[in-house]
N, C-alpha and C positions, 0 to 999 in steps of 0.2 A: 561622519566620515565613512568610506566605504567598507568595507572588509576584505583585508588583503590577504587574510590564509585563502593558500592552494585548495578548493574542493576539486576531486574526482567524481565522476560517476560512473557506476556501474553498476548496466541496465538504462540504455539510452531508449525506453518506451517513453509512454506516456508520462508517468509520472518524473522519472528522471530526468526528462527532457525540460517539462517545465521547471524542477528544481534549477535543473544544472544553468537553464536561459534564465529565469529569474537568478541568481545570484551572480553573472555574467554580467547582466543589464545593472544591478548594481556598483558594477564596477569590479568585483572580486574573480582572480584566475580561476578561471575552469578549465577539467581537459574533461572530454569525454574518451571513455573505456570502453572500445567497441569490438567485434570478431577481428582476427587478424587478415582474414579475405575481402573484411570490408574496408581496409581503412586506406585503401588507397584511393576508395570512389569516395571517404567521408565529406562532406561540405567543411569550407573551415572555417560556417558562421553555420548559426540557429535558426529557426525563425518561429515564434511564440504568435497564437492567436488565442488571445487571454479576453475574459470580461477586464482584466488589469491591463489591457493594456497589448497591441500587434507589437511587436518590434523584431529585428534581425539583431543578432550579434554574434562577434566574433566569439570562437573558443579553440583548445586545441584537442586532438585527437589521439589516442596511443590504444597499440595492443593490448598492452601489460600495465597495471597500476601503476603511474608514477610517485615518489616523494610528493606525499602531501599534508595536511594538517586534518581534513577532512573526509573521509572516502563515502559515501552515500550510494547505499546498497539498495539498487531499486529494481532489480530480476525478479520475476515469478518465483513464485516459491518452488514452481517444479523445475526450477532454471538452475536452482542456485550452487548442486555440487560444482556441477560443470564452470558455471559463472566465478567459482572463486579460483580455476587453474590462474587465472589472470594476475589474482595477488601472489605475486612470486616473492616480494618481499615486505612481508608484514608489518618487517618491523621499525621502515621507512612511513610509517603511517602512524599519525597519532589519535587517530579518532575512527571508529565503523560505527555509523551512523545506518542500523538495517533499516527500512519504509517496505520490509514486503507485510504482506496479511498474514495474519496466523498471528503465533504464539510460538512454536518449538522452536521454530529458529533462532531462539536468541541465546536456546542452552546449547545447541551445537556451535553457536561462532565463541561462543564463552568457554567452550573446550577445546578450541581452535587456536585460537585468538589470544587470552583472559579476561581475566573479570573486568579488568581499568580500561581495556580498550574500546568496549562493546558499550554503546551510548543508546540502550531502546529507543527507540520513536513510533512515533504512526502518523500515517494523514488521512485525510478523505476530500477527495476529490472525484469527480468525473475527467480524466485528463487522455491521449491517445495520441500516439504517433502517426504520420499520415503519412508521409516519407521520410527517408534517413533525411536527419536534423530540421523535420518540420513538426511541430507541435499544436492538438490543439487543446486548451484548456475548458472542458465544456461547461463545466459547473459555474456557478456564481459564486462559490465559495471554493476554499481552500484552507484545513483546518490542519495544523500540523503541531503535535506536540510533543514532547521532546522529555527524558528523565532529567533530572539539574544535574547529574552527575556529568550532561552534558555543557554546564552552564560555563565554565571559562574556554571551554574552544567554541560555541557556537552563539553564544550572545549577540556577538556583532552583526553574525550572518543572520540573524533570526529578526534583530532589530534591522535589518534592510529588506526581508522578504515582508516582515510586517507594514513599511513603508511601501510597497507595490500593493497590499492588499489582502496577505497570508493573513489568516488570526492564529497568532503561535503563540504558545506557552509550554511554560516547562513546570510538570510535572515530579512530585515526590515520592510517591503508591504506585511503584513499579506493576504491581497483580492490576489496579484499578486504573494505571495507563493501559493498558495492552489489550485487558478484557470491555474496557470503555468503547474501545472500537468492534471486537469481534461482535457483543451482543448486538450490535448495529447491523456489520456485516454480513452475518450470516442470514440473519435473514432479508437482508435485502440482495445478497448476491442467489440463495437458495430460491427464493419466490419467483426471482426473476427468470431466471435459468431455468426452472420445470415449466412455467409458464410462456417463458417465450414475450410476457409480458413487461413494457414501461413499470418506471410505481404509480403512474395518475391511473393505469387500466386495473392494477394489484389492487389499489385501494378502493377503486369503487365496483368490486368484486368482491361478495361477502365470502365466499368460497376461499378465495386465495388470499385476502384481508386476514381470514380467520385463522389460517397457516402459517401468516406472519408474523401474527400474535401472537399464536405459540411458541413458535423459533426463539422468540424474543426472550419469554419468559421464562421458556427450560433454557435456554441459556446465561438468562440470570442468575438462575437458580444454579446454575452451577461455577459462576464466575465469582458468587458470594462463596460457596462453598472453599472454593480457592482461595479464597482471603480478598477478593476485590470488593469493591465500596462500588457499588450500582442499582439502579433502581428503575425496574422492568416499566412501569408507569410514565417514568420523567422519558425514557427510548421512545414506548411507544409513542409520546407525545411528539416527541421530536421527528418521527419517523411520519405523523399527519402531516406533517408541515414541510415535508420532502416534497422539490419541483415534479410536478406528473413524468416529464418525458426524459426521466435517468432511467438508464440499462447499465449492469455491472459488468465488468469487466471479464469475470465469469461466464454471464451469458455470450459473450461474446468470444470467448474462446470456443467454446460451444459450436456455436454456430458457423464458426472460421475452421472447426474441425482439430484446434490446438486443446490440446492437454488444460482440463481445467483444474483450478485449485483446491479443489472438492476438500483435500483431507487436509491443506492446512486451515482450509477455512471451518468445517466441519468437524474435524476429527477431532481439537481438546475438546471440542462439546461433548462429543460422544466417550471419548475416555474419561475426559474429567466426571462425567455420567455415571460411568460403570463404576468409578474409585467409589465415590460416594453413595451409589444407589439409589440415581435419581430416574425417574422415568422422562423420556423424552421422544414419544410419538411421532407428533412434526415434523421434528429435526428427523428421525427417522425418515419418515414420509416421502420427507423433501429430498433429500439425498439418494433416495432407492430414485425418482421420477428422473433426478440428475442424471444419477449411471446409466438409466432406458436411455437414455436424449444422447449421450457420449457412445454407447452400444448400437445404437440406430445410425450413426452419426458413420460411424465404422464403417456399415454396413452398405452406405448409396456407393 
């Protein structure tokens, strides 16, 4: 059967776009949460170009978060004070499902918000907006995992995005959901972004290969420190096995001249670093070559 709680989203990019179309195309109500100047040009259908799958559909559009069961918080991490004026009322909402990168943000919606309300997750995806309410999904995959404290409001949702093609699971190791994705992230969003390079040109580049190796491992090394269960070996394994022609989202702010997410992606690394007294070079490295690229970037 489909899933009929209300999601929202907020953050009609990439990634929200395909969430909000995929559970849509299942059947289940969606509105999307867009600027208030835009919603009178919004589309008031989708349209998804997924390896899951093209389809258009219908959804609805509002300024302001409506009464829903689900809200799915998918704005940039440098979006996100301004992105939450939109929940005027909190407490019309039973679930904040965040999907941005990072880490902090989930102790600031937990100060917001509370504890019961805030449902961590993550994904990884290649996904991008291309026009209001046009999506494309570039990746072949689509990995979304979820804490189980989210397990009785998004079960059903999760058992229909898995039916399109999602691999979802939910999750018990809050530190080793959250940190599972950043030691991935960082350095695939850091290599990319100083390099200007794909991962197929990263990887067969001993130079920038070799800096992604390290991203990797001083961020294990401090993702265990934190209490996460991760294992630099089993990433980098998985990180050979990454399609050649993914660019992160990061480089790509970059290069569009938009704010990138350098210190939610970057910075537990680097404080989590300092609490414990771990050295991390690379991660260093890589982020000074970042802020040249954003300061040059200023600069044309």
């Amino acid at each position: 059967m489909p899933d009929k709680k209300h999601h929202a989203i907020l953050g009609a990019g990439g990634v929200g776009g395909l969430i909000g179309a995929a559970l849509a195309h299942s059947g289940a109500p969606v509105t999307f949460v867009v600027r208030r100047e835009a919603l009178p040009h919004y589309p008031k259908s989708v349209r998804l170009e997924s390896p899951f799958g093209n389809f258009e559909v219908a959804v609805a559009s509002a300024a302001e978060v409506p009464p829903c069961d689900a809200l799915w918080l998918t704005v940039k991490a440098t979006q996100l004070e301004s992105a939450l004026a939109a929940l005027t009322h909190p407490e019309s909402v039973r679930g904040i499902v965040p999907l941005l990168n990072g880490i902090d943000h989930i102790a600031l919606l937990r100060t917001k918000y509370g504890d019961e309300k805030i449902i961590p997750a993550t994904i990884a995806v290649e996904s991008e907006r291309v026009a209001p309410g046009h999506f494309i999904h570039r990746s072949v995959f689509a990995r979304l995992n979820v804490l189980s404290n989210g397990k009785p409001l998004l079960t059903d949702a999760l058992d229909q995005l898995q039916k399109l093609g999602f691999a979802c699971r939910f999750q018990d190791d809050e530190p080793t959901l959250m940190w599972s994705k950043l030691v991935f992230l960082s350095a695939f969003a850091l290599t990319t972004t100083a390099s200007g390079k794909a991962t197929g040109e990263i990887l067969a580049d001993p130079h920038w290969r070799a800096l992604g190796v390290g991203v990797i491992r001083e961020a294990c090394a401090v993702a265990v420190a934190e209490g996460a269960k991760v294992d630099a070996d089993a990433v980098i394994a998985g990180v050979m096995k990454m399609p050649g022609n993914m660019r992160s989202s990061m480089q790509k702010d970059v290069e569009q001249g938009n704010p990138p997410e350098l210190d939610a992606i970057a910075g537990p690394i680097l404080r989590g670093a300092k609490r414990h007294g771990i050295e991390v070079p690379a991660t260093r490295e890589l982020v000074a070559a970042v802020e040249q690229k954003v300061v040059a970037q200023l600069r044309r």
